[in-house]
C-alpha positions in Angstrom: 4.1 7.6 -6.3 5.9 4.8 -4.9 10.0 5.3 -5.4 11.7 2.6 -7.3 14.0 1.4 -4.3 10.8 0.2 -2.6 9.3 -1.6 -5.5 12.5 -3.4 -6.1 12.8 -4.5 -2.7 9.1 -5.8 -3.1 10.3 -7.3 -6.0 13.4 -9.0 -4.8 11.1 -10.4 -1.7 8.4 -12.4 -4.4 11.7 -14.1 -5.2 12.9 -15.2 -1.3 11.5 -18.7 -0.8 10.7 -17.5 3.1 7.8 -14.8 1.4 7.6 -17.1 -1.9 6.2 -20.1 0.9 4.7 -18.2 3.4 0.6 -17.8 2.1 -0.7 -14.5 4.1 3.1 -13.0 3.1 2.5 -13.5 -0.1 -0.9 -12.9 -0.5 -0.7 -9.2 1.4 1.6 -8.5 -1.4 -0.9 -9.6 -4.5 -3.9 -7.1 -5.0 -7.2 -9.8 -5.0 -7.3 -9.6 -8.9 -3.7 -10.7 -9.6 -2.5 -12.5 -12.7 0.5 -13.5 -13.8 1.4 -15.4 -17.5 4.3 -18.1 -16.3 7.1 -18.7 -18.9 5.3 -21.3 -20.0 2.3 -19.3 -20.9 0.2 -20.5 -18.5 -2.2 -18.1 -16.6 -2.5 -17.9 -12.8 -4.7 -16.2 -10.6 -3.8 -15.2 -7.2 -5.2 -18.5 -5.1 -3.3 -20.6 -8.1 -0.3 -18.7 -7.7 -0.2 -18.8 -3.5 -0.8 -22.2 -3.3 1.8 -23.2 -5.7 4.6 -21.3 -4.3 3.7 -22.9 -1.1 4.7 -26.0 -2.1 8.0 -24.9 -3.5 11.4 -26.7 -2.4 13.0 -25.0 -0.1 16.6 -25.0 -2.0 15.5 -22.0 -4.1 18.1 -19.0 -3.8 17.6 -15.6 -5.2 19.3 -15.5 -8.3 21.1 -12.2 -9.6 18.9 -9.9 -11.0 19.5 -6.2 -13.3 18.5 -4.3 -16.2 15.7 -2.5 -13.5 13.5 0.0 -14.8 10.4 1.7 -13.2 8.1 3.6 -15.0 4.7 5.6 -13.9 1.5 4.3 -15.7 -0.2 7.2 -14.7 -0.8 8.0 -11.1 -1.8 4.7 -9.6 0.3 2.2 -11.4 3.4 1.5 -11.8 5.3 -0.9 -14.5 8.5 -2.5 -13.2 10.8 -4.4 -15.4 14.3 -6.4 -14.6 16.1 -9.2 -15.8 16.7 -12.4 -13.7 20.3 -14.4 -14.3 20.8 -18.0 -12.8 20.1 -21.2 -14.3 16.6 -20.0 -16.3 17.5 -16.7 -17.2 14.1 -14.3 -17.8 12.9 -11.0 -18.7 10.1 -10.1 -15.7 7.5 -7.5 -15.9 4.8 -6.3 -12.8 2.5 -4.0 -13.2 2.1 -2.6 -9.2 -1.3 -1.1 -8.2 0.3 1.9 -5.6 -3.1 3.8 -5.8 -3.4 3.4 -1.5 -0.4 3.7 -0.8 0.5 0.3 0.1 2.2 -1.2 -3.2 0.1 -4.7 -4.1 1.0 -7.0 -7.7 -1.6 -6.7 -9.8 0.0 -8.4 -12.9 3.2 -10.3 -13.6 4.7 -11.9 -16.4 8.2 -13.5 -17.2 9.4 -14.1 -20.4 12.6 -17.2 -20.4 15.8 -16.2 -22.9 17.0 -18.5 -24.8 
């Protein structure tokens, strides 16, 4: 299985705007069947989700982030789940595909507090 440091770090780069803009970055990080439920409740599919972060403003920071916890879903995925601080404070969860070796998103979902 993949450790938890390197998931994390995979995390924490969906949330720099330099992989968050960057379409073939981003997209070598999503497995091909990715989904992700917004805060909103609105449901993307990989394409969706590339091209939106694309257009992003560049101003974005990475805001603080803790509460981490990995947990096995068997032996090829992996469910990882954090808190993110800032301005719009959320509850995220990902389940990661690590079944080749080479961790991709499969599904994400954040939750807004408050």
């Amino acid at each position: 299985m993949t450790d938890a440091a390197t998931l994390r770090a995979l995390e924490l780069s969906l949330l720099d705007p330099l992989v968050r803009r960057d379409p073939i970055a981003l997209a070598a990080l999503l497995h091909p069947s990715f989904t992700e439920i917004g805060a909103s409740g609105a449901l993307w599919t990989r394409d969706a989700i590339v091209a939106a972060l694309a257009a992003e403003p560049d101003a974005r920071q990475i805001p603080p982030t803790d509460e981490w916890q990995v947990a096995a879903l068997g032996d090829t995925h992996v469910l990882v789940t954090y808190r993110i601080g800032g301005e719009r404070p959320s509850r995220r969860s990902s389940i990661w595909d690590v079944s080749t070796g080479r961790p991709v998103l499969r599904f994400h979902q954040g939750t807004l507090l408050g």
